[in-house]
N, C-alpha and C positions, 0 to 999 in steps of 0.2 A: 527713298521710300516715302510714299505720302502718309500723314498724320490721320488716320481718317476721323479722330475726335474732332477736325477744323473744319468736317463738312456740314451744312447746316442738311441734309437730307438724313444724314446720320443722326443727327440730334435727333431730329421729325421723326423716326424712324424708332429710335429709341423711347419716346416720350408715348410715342402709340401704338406700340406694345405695352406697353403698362395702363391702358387705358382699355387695348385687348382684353389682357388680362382682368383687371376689376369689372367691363363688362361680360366676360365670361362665369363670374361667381354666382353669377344670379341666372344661368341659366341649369337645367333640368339636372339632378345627378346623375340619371342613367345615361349624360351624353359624355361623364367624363374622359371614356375612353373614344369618343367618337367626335364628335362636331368639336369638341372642348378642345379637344387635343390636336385636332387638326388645324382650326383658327389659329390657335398658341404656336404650334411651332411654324406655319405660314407668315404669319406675323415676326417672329423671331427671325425668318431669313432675313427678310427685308436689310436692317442693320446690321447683319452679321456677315453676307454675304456682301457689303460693301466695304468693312474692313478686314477682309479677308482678300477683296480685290486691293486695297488698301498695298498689302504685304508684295503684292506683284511688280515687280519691274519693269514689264512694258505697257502700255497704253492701252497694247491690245486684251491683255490676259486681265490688265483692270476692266476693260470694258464689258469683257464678258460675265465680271460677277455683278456688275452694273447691271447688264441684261438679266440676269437670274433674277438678282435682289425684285428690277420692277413685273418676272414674273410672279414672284411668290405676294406680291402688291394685290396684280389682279385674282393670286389663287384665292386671298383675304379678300378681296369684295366681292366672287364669287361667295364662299363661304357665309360671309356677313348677309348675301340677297338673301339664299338659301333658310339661314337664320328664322329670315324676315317671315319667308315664305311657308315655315312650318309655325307660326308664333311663337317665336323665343326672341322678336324685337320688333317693337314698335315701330311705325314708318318713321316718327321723329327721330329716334334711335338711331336706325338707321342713314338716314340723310345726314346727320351728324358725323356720325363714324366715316361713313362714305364721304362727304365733304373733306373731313382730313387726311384721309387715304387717297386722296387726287391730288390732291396737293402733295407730296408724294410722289406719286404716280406722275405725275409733268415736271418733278425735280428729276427725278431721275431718267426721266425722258429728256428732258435738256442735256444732264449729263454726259447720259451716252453719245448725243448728238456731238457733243462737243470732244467727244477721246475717238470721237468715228471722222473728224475733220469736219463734221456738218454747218 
């Protein structure tokens, strides 16, 4: 069984969702149930759904929460344009957040590359 605390995507993944999160306090209260709640727990896949492929024993059945985790990546930077798009974040904001969520996004693209034999 793999550690998934020793993957450095995991870490990444874990650090920004709590960056998610603090940037989501500041945005509108009437989105709690909406844009709020969807970023949050979009972001929460990420990490979770990599040690959760973590718990699997084949390569294959890891790779597939691998594949999840960097959908739920692009459903946050969806989300975050979106954000941008209605004024709830500055383009600097933005680029930022996006910056680190590609980084990311090409970890866990390497990853899967590499449990697919690539």
């Amino acid at each position: 069984m793999r550690n998934f605390r020793e993957y450095d995507v995991w870490k990444r993944g874990i650090a920004f969702t709590g960056g998610i999160y603090i940037l989501t306090r500041d945005l509108p209260d009437h989105e709690k149930f909406g844009i709020i709640s969807q970023i949050r727990r979009a972001s929460v896949s990420i990490p979770s759904n990599i040690a959760e492929g973590c718990s699997r024993h084949s390569e294959k059945d890891f790779a597939r929460f691998v594949e999840i985790a960097l959908g739920s990546a692009f459903e946050t930077e969806t989300l975050l344009i979106i954000c941008h798009e209605v004024g709830y974040l500055k383009q600097e904001e933005l680029n930022k957040v996006v910056a680190d969520l590609q980084v990311i996004q090409r970890s866990l693209n390497s990853l899967y590359g590499k449990l697919q034999g690539r």
